[in-house]
PDB file of N, CA, C and O in Angstrom:
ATOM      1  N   UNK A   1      28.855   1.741 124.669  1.00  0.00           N
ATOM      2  CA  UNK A   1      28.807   3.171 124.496  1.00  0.00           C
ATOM      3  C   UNK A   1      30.192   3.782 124.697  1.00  0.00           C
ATOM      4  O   UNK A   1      30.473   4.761 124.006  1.00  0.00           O
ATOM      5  N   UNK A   2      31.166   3.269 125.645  1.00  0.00           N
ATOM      6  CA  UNK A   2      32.370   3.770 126.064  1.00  0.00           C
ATOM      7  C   UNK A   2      33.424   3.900 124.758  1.00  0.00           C
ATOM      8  O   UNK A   2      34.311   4.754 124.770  1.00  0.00           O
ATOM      9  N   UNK A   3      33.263   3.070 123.748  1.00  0.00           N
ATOM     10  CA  UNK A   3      33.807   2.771 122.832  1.00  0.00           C
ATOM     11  C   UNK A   3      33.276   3.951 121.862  1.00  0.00           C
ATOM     12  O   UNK A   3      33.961   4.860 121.394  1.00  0.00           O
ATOM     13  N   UNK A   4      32.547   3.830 121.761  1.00  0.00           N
ATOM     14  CA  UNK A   4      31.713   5.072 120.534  1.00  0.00           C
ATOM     15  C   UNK A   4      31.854   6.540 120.969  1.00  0.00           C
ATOM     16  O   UNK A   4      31.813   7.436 120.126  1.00  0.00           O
ATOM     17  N   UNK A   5      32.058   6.854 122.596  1.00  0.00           N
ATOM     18  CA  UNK A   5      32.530   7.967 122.841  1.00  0.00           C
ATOM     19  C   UNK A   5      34.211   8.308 122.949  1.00  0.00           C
ATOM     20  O   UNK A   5      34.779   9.369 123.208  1.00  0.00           O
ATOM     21  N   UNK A   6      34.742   6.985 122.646  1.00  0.00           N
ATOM     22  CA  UNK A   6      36.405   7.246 122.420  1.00  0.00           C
ATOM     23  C   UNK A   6      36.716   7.246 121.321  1.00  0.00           C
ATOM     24  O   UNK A   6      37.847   7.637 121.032  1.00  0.00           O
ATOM     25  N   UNK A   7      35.775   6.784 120.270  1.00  0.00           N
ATOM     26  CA  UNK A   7      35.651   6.983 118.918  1.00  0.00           C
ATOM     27  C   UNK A   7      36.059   8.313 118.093  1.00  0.00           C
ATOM     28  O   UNK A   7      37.004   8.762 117.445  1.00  0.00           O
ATOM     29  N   UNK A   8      34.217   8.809 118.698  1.00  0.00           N
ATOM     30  CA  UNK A   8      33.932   9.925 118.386  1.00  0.00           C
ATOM     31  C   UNK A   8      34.423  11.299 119.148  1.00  0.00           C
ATOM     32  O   UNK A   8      34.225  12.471 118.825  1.00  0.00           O
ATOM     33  N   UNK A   9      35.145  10.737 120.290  1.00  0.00           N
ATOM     34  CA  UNK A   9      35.494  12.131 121.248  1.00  0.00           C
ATOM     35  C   UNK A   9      34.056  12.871 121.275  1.00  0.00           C
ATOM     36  O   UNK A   9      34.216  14.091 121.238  1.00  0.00           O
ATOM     37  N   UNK A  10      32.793  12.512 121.324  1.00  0.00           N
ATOM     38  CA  UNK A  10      32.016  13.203 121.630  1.00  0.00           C
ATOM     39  C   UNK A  10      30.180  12.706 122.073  1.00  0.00           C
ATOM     40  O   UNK A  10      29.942  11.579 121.640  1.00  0.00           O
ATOM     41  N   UNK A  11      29.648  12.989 122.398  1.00  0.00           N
ATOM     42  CA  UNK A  11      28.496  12.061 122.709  1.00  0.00           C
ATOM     43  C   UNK A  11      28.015  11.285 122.183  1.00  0.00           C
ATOM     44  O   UNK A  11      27.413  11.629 121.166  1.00  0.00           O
ATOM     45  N   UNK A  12      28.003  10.059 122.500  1.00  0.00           N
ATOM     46  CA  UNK A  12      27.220   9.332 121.319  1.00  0.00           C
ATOM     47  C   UNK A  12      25.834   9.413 121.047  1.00  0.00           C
ATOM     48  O   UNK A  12      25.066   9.899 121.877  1.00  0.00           O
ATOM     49  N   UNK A  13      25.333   8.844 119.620  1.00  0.00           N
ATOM     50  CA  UNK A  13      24.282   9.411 118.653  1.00  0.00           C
ATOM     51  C   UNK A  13      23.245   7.992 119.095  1.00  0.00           C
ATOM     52  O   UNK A  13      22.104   8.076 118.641  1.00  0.00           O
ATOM     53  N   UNK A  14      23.451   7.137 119.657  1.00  0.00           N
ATOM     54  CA  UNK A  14      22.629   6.503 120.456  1.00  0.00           C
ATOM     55  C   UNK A  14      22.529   5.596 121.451  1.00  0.00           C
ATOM     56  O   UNK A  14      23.473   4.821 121.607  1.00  0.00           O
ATOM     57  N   UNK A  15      21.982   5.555 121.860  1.00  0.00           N
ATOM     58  CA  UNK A  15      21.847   4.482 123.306  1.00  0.00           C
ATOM     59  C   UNK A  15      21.985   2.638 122.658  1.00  0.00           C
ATOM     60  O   UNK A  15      21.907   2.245 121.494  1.00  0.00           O
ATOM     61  N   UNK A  16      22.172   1.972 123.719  1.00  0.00           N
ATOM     62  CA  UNK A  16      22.041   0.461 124.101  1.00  0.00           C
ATOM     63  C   UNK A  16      20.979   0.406 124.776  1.00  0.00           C
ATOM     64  O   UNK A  16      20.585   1.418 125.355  1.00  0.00           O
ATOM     65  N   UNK A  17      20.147  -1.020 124.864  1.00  0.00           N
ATOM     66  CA  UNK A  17      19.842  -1.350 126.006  1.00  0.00           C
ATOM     67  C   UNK A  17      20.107  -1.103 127.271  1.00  0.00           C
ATOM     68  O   UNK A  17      19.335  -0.554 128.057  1.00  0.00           O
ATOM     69  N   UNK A  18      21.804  -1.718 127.638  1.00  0.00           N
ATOM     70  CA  UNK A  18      22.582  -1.176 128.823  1.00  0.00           C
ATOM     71  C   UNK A  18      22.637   0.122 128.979  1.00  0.00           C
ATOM     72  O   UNK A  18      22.731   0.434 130.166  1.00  0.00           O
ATOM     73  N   UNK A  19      22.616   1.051 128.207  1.00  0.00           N
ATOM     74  CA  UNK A  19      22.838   2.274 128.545  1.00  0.00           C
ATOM     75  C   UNK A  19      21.269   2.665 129.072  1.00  0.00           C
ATOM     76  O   UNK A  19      21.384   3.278 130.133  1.00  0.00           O
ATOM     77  N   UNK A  20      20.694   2.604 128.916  1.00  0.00           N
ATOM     78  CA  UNK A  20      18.940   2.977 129.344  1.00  0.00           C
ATOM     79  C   UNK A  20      18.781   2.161 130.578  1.00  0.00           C
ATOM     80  O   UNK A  20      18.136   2.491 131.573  1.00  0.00           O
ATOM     81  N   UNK A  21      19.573   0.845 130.362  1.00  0.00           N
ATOM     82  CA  UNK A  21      19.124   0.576 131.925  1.00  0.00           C
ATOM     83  C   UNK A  21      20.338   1.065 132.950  1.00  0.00           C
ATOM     84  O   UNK A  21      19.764   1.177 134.033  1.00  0.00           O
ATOM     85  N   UNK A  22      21.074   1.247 133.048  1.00  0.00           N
ATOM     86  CA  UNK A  22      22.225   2.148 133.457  1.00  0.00           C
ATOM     87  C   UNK A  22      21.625   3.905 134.041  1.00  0.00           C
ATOM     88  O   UNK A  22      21.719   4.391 135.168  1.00  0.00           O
ATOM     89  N   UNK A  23      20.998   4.536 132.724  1.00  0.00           N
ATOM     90  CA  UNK A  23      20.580   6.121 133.155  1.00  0.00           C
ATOM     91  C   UNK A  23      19.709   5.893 133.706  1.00  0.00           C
ATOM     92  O   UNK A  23      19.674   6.628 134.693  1.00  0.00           O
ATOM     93  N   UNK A  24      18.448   4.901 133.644  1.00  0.00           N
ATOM     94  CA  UNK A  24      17.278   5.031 134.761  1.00  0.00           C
ATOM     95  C   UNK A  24      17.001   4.592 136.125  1.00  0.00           C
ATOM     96  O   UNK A  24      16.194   4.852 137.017  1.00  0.00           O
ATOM     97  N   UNK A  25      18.676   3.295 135.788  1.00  0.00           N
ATOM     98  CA  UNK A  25      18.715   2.932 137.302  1.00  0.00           C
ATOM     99  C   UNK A  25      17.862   1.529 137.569  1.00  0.00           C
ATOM    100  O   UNK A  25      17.536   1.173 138.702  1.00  0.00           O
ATOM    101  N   UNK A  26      17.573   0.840 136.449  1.00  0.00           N
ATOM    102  CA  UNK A  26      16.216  -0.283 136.582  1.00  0.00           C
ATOM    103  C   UNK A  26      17.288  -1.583 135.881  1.00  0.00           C
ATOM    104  O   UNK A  26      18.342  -1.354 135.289  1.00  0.00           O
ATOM    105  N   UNK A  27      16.928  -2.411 136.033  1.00  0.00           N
ATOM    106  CA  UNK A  27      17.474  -4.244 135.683  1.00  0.00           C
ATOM    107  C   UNK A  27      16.842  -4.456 134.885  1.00  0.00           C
ATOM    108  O   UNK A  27      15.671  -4.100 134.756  1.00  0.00           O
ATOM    109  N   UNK A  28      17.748  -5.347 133.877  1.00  0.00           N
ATOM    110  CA  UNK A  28      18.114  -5.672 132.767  1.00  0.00           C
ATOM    111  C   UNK A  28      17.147  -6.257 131.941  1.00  0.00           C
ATOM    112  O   UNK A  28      17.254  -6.081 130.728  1.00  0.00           O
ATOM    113  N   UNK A  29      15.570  -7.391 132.699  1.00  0.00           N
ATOM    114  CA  UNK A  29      14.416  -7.431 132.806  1.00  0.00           C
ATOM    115  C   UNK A  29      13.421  -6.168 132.535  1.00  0.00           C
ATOM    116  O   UNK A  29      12.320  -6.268 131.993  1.00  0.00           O
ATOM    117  N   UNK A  30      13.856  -5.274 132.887  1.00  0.00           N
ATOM    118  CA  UNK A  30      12.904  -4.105 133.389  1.00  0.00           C
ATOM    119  C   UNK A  30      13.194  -2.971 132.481  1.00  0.00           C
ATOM    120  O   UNK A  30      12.421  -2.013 132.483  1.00  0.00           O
ATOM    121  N   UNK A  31      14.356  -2.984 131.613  1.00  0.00           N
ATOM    122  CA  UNK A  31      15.042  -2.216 130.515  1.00  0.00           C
ATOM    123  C   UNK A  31      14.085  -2.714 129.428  1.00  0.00           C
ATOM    124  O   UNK A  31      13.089  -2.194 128.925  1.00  0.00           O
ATOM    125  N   UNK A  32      14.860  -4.186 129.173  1.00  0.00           N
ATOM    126  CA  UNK A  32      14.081  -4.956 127.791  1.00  0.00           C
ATOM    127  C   UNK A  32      12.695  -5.068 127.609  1.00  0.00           C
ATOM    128  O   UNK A  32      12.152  -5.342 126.538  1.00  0.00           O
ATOM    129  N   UNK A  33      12.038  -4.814 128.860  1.00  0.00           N
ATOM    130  CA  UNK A  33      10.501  -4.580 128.895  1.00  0.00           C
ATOM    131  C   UNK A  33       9.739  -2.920 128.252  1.00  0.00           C
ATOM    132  O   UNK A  33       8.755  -2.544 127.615  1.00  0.00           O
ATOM    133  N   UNK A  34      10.928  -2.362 128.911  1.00  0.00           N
ATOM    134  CA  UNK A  34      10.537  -1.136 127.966  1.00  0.00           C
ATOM    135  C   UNK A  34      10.698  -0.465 126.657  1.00  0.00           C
ATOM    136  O   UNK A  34      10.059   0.369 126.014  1.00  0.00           O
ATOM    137  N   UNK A  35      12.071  -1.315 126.463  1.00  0.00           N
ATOM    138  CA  UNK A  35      12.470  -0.791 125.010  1.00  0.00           C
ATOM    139  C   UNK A  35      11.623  -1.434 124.123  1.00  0.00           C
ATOM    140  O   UNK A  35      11.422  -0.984 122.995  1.00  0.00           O
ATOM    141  N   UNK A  36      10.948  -2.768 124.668  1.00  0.00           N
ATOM    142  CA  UNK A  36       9.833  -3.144 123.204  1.00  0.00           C
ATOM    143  C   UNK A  36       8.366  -2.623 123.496  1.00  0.00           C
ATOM    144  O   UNK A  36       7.428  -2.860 122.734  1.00  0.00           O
ATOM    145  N   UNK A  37       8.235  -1.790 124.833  1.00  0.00           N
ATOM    146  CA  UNK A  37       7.002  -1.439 124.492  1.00  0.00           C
ATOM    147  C   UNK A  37       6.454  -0.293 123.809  1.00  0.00           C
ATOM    148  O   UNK A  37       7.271   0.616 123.670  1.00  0.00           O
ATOM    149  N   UNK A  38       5.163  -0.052 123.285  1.00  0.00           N
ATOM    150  CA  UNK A  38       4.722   0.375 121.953  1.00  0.00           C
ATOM    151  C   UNK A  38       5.302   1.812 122.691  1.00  0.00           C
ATOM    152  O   UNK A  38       5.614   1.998 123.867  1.00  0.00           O
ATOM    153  N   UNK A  39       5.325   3.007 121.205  1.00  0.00           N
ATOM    154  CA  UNK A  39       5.951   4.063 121.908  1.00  0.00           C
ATOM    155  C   UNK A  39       7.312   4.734 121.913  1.00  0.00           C
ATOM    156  O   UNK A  39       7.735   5.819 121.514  1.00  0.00           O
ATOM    157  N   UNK A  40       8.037   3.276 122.746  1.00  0.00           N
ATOM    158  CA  UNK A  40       9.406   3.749 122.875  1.00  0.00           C
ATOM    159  C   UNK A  40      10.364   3.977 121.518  1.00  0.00           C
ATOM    160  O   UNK A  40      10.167   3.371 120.464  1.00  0.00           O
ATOM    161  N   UNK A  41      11.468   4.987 121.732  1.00  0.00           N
ATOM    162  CA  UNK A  41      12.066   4.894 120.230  1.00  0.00           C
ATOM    163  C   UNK A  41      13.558   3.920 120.150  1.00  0.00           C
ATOM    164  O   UNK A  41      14.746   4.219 120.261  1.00  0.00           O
ATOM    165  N   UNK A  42      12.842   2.645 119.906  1.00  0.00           N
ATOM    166  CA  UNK A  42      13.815   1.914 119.637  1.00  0.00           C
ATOM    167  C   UNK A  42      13.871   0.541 118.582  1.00  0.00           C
ATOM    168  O   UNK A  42      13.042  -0.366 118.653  1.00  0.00           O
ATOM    169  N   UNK A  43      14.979   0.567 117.618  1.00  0.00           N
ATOM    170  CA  UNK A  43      14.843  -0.589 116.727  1.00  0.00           C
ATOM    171  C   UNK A  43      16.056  -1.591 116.405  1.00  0.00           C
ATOM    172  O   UNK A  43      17.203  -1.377 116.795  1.00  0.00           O
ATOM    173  N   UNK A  44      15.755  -2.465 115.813  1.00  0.00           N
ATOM    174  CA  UNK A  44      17.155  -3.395 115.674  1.00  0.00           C
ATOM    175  C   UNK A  44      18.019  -3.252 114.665  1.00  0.00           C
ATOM    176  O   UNK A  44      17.689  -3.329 113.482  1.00  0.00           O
ATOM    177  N   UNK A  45      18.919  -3.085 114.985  1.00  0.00           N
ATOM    178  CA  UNK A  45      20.156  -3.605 113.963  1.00  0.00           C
ATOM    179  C   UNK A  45      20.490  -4.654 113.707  1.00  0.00           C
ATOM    180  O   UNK A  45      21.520  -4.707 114.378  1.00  0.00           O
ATOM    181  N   UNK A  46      20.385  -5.900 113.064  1.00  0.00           N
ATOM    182  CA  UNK A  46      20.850  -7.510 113.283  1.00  0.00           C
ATOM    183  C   UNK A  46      19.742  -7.567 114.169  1.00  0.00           C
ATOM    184  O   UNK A  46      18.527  -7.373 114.136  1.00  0.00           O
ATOM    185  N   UNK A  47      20.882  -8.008 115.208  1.00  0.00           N
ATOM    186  CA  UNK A  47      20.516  -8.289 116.783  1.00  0.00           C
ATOM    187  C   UNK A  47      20.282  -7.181 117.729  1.00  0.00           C
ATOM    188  O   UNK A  47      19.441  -7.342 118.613  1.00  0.00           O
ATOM    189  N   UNK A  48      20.820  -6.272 117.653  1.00  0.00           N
ATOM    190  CA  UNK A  48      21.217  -5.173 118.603  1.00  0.00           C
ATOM    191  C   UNK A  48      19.957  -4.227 118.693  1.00  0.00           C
ATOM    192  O   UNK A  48      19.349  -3.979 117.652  1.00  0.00           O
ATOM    193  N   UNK A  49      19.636  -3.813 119.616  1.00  0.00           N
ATOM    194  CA  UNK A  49      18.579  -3.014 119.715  1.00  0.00           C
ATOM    195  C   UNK A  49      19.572  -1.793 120.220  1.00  0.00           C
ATOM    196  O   UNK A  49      20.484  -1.789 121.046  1.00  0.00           O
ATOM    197  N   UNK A  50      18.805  -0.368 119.060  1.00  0.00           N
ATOM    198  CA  UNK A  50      19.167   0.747 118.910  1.00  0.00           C
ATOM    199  C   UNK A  50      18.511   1.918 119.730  1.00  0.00           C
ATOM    200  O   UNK A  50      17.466   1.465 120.199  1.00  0.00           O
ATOM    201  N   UNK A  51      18.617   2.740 119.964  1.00  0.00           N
ATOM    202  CA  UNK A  51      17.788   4.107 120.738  1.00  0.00           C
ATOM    203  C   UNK A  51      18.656   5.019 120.391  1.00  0.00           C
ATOM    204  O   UNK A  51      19.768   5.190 120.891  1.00  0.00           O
ATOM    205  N   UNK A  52      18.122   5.666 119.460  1.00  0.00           N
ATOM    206  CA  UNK A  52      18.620   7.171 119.456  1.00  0.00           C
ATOM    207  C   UNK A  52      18.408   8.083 120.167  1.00  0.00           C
ATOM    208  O   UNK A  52      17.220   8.368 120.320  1.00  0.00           O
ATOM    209  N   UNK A  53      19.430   8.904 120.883  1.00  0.00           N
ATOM    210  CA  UNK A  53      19.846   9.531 122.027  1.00  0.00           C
ATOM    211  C   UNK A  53      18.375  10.742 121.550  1.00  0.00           C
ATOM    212  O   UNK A  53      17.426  10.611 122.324  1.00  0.00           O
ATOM    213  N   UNK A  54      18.237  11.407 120.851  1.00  0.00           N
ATOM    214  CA  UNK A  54      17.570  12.376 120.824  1.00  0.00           C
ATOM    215  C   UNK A  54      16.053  12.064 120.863  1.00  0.00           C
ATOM    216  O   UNK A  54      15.180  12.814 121.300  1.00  0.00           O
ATOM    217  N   UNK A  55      15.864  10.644 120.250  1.00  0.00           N
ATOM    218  CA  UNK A  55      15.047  10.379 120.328  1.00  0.00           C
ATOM    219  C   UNK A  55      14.355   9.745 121.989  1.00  0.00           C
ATOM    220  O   UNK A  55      13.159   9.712 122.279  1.00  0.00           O
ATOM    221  N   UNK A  56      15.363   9.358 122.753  1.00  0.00           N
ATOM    222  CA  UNK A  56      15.016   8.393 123.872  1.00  0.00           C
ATOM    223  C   UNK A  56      14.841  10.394 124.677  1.00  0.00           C
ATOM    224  O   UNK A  56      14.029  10.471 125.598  1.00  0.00           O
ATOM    225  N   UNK A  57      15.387  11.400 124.381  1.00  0.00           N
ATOM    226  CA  UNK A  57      15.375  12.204 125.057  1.00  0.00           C
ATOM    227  C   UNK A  57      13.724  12.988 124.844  1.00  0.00           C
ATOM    228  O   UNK A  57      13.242  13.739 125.692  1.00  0.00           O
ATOM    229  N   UNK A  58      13.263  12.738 123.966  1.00  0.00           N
ATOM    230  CA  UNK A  58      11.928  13.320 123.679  1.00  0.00           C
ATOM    231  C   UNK A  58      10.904  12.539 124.121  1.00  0.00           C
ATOM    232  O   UNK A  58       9.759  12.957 124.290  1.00  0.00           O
ATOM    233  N   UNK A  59      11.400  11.014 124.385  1.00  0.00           N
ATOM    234  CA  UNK A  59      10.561  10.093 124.900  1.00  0.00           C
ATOM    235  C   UNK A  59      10.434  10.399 126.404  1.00  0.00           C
ATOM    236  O   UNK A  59       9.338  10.545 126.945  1.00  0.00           O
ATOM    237  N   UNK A  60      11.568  10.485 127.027  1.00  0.00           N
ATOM    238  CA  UNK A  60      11.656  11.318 128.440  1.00  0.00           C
ATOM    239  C   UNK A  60      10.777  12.502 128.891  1.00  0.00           C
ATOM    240  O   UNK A  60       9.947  12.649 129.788  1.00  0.00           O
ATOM    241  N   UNK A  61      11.266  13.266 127.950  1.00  0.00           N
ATOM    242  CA  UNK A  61      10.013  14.789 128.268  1.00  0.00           C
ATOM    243  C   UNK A  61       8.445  14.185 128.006  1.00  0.00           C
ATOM    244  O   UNK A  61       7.555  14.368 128.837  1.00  0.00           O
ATOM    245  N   UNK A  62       8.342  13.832 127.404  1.00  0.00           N
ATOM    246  CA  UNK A  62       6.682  13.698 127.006  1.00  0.00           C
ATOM    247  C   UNK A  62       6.216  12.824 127.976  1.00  0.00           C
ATOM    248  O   UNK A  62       5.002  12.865 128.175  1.00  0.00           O
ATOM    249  N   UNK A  63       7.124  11.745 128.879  1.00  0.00           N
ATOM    250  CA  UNK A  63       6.812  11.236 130.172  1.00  0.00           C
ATOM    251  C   UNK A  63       6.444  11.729 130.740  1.00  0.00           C
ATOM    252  O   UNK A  63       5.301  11.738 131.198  1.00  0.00           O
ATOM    253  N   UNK A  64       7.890  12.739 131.037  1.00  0.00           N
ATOM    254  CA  UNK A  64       7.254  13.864 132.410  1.00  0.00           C
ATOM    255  C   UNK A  64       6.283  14.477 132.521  1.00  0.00           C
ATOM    256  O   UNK A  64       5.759  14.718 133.608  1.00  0.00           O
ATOM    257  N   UNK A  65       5.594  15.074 130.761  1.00  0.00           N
ATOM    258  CA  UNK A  65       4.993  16.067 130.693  1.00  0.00           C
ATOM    259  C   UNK A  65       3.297  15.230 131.518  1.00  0.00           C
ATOM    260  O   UNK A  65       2.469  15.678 132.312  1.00  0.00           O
ATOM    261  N   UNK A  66       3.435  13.929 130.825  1.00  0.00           N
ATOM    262  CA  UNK A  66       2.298  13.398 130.937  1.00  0.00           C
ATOM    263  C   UNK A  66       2.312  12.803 132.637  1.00  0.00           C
ATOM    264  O   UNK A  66       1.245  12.456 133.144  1.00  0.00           O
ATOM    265  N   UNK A  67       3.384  12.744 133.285  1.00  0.00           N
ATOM    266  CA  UNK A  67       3.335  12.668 134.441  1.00  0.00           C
ATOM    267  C   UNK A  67       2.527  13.876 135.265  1.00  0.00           C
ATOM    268  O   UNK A  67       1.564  13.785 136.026  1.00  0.00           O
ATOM    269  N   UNK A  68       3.165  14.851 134.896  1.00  0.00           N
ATOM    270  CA  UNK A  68       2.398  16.702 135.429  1.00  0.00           C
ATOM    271  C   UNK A  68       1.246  16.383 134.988  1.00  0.00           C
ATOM    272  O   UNK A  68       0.773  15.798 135.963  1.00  0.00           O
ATOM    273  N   UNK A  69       0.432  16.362 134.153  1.00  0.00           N
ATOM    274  CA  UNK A  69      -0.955  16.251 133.762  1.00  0.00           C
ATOM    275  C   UNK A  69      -1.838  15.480 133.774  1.00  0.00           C
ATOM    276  O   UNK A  69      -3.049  15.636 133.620  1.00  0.00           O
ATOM    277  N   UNK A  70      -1.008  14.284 134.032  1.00  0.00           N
ATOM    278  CA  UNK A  70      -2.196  13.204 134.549  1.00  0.00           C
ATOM    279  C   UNK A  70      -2.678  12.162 135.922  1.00  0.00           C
ATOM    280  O   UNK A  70      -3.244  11.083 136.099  1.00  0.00           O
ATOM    281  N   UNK A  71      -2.043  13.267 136.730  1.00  0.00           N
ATOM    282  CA  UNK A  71      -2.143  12.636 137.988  1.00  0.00           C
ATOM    283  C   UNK A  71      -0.781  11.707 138.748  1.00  0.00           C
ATOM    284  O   UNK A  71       0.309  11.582 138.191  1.00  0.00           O
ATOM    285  N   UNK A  72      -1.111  11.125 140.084  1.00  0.00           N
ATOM    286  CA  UNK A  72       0.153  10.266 140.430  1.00  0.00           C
ATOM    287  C   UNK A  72       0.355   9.174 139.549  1.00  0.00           C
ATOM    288  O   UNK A  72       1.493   8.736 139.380  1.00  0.00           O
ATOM    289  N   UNK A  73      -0.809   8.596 138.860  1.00  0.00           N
ATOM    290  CA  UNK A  73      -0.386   7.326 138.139  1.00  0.00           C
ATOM    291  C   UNK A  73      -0.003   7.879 136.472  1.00  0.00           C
ATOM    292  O   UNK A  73       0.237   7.019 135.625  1.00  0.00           O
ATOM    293  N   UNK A  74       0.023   9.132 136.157  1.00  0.00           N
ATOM    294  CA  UNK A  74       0.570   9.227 134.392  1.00  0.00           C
ATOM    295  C   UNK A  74      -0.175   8.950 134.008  1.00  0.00           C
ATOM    296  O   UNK A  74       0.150   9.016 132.823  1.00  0.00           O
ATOM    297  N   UNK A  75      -1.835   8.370 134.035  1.00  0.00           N
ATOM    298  CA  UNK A  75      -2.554   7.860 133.155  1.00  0.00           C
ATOM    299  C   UNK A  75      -3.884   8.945 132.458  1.00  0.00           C
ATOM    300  O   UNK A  75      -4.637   8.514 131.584  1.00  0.00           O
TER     301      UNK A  75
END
């Protein structure tokens, strides 16, 4: 990501793996578990698994939202 923001001089247009496990604070196990589960917004390039920033950001809110509304467990 460091590269794409010295690029672009400006935020980048999407996430890594590393970068998601980096903002949430969770291991590298515990990242790759989420980016393939159903839901999340993320796809491959080649090899590389993609997340678009706006998209991983709408995936966030609709967490929370469903966190507020469905009790301590989100369910």
């Amino acid at each position: 990501m460091e590269k794409q923001k010295a690029i672009n001089n400006k935020a980048p247009s999407f996430y890594t793996v590393g970068d998601i496990q980096r903002i949430l604070g969770i291991g590298r196990n515990s990242a790759y578990k989420l980016v393939s589960g159903k839901g999340f917004p993320a796809f491959y390039v080649g090899n590389r698994i993609i997340i678009p920033t706006d998209h991983f950001q709408t995936w966030i809110n609709q967490q929370a939202e469903k966190r507020k509304g469905g009790g301590a467990n989100g369910k």
